[in-house]
C-alpha positions as CSV (number, residue, x, y, z in Angstrom):
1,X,8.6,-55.6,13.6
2,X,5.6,-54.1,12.2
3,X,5.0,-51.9,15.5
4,X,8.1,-50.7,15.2
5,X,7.3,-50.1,11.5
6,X,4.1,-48.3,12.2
7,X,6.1,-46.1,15.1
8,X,8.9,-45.3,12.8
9,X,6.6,-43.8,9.7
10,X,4.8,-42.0,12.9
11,X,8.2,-40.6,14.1
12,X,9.1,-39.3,10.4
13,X,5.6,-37.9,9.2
14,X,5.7,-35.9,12.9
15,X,9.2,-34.6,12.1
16,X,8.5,-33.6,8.7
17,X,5.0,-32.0,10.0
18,X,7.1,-30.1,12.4
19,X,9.6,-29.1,10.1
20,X,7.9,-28.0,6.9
21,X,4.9,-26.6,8.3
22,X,4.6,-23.3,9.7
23,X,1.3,-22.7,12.2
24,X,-0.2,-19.1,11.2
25,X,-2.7,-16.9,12.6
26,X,-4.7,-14.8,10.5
27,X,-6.6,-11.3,11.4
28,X,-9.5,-11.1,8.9
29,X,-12.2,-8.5,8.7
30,X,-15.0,-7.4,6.1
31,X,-15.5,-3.9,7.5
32,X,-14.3,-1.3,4.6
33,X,-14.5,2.2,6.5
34,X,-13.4,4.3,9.1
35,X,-16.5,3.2,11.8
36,X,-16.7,3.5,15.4
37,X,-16.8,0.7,18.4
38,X,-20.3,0.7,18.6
39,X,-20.7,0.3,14.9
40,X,-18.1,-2.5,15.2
41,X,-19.3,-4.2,17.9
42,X,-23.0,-4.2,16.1
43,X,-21.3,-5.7,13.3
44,X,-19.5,-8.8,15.5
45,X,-22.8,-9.7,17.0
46,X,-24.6,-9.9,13.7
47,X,-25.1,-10.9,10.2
48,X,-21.7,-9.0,8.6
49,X,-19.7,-11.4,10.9
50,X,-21.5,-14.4,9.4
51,X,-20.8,-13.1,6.0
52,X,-16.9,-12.8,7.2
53,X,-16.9,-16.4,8.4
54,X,-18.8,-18.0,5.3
55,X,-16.6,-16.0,3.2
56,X,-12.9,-16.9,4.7
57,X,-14.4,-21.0,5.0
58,X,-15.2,-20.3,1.3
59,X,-12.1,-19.5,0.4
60,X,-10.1,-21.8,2.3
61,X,-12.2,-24.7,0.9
62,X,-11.4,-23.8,-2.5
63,X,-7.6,-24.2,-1.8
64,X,-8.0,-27.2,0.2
65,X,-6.8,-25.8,3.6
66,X,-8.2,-26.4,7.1
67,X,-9.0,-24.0,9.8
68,X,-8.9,-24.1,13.7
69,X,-8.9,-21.5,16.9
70,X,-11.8,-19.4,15.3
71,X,-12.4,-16.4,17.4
72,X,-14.4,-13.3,17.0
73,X,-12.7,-10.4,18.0
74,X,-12.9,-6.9,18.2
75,X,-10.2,-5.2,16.2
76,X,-9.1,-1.5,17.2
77,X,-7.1,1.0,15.3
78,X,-5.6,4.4,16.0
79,X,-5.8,6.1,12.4
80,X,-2.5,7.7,11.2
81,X,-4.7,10.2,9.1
82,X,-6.8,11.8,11.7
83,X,-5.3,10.4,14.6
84,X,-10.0,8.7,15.0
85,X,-10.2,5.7,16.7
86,X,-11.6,3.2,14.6
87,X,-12.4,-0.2,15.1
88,X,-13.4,-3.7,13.4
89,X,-14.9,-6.9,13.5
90,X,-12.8,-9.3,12.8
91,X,-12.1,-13.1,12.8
92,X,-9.1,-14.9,13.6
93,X,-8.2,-18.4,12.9
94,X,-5.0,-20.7,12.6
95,X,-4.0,-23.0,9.4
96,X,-0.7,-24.3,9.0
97,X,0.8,-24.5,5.5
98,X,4.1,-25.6,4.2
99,X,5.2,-22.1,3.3
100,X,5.8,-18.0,4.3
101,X,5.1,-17.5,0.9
102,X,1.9,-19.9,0.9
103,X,0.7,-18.0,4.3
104,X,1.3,-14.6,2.4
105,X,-0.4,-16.1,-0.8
106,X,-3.4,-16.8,1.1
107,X,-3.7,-13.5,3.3
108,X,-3.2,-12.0,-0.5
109,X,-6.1,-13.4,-1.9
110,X,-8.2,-13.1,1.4
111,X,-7.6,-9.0,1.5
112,X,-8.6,-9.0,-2.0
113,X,-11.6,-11.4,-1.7
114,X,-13.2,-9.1,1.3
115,X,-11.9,-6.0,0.0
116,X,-9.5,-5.0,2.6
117,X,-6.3,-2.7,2.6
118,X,-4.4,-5.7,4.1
119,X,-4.6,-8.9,6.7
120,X,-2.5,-9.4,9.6
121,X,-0.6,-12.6,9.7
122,X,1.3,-14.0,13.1
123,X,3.6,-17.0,11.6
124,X,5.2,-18.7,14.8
125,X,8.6,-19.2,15.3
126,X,11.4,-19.3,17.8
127,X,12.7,-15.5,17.0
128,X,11.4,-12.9,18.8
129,X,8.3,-11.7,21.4
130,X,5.7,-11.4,18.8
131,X,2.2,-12.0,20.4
132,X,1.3,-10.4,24.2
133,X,-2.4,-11.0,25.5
134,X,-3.2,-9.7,29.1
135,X,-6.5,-11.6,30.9
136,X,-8.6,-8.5,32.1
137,X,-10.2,-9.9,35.6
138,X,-11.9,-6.5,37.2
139,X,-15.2,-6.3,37.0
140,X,-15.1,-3.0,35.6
141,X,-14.2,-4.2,32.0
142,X,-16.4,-3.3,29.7
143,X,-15.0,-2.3,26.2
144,X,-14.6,1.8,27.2
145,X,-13.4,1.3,30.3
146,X,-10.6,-0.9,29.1
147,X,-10.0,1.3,26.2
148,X,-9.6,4.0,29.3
149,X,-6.7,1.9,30.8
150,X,-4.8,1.2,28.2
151,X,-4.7,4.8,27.1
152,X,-3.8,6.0,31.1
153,X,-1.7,3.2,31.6
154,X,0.4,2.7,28.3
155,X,2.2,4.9,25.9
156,X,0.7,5.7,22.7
157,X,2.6,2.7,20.9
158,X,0.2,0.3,22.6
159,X,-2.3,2.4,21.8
160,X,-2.1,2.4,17.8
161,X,-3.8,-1.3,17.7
162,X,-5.1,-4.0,19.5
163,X,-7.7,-6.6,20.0
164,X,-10.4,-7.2,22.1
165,X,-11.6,-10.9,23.4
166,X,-15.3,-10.4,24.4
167,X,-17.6,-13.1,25.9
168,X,-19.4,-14.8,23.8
169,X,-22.7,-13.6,24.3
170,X,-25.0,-10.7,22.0
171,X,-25.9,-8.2,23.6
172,X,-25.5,-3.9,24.0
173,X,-22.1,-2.4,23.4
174,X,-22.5,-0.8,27.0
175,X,-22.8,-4.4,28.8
176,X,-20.2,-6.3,26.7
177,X,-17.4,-7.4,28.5
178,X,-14.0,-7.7,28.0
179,X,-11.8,-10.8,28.6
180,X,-8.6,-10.0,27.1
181,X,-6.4,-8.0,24.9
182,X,-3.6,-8.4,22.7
183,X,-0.8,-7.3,21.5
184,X,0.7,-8.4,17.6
185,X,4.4,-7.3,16.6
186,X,7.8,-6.8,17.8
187,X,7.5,-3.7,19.5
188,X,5.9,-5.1,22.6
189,X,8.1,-4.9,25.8
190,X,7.0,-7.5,28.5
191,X,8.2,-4.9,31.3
192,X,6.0,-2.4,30.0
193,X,2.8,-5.1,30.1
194,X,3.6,-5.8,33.8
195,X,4.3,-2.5,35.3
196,X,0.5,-1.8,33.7
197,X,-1.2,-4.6,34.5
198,X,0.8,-6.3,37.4
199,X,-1.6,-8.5,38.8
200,X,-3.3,-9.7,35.5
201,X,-2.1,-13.1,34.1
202,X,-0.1,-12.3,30.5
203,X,0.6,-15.1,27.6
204,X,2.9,-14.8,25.1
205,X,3.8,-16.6,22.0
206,X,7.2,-16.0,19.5
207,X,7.1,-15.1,16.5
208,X,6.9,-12.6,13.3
209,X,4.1,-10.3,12.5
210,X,3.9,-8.9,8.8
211,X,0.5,-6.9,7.3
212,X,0.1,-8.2,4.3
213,X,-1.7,-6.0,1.6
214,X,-4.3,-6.4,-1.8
215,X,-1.7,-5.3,-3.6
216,X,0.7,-8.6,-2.2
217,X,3.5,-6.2,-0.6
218,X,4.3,-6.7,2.9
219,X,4.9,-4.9,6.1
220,X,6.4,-6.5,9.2
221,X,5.7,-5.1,12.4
């Protein structure tokens, strides 16, 4: 009786886990101008991306949250003002909370705590293609050469922003290499990912994509 007790409260505590929390990835970065990939890159690989990561644990420990699937990334944007290239670094993680509004609280208070125009936020669901990441296996993958291929390859909607996986190793901005990139929003057609990269091996996760600014409004992509 009591084992069946003990796998009974199990049973509930799962269901309610799986039912009133919502798993959400966050896009963070420090970086407050328009800078270049080099300058980005410098800026993953050194102190500013220790500042990022003390800062987002920071804040997260003051509302009692927990973090996992931390990754350093390199973030890059197309700019609707001058049509530049710019770029980021920034850090990713997962927490899950009991809330959208909880999720959009938090991205909130992290854009306003590092000073950025807004966060991304990936909150998983059953609904729609949301997340695309394509494992880049030539050999020829450093960051501008990938860059290069996704700018012959794809129209200019892929091109407006996405993230680069590196290895995890410091070094020059020539010799870094590139192990993925992804996609975030609803925009992304599968067929479109596969007629590029048709041999690569492509992931995918569901769910809804909002940037969510200082100010609190929101933007879905």
């Amino acid at each position: 009786m009591k084992k069946m007790l003990i796998s009974l409260l199990f049973f509930v505590a799962n269901f309610a886990y799986g039912n009133d929390f919502y798993q959400v990835r966050f896009f963070v970065s420090n970086n407050t101008k328009e800078i270049n990939l080099q300058t980005a890159y410098a800026r993953l690989t050194g102190s500013e991306q220790v500042a990022l990561q003390n800062k987002i644990r920071d804040l997260l420990q003051e509302k009692h949250l927990k973090l996992t699937g931390v990754e350093n990334i390199l973030g890059t944007y197309r700019m609707s003002t001058d049509k530049n290239i710019t770029a980021d670094n920034t850090e990713s993680f997962t927490s899950y909370l009991i809330s959208k509004e909880q999720a959009f609280a938090l991205a909130k208070a992290l854009a306003q705590r590092l000073n950025q125009d807004s966060v991304a936020v990936l909150i998983r669901n059953k609904n729609t293609l949301a997340d695309v990441t394509v494992n880049v296996t030539s050999k020829q993958n450093n960051i501008n050469q990938v860059i290069k291929l996704i700018h012959d390859k794809l129209s200019t909607t892929y091109n407006q922003a996405f993230s680069l996986h590196l290895i995890n190793s410091p070094g020059e901005f020539k010799n870094a290499k590139v192990t993925s990139i992804e996609w975030l929003g609803n925009k992304i057609r599968l067929t479109d990912i596969h007629k590029a990269f048709p041999k690569a091996k492509v992931t995918t996760a569901n769910g809804s994509v909002f940037l969510i600014y200082k100010d609190g409004h929101q933007e879905q992509l």
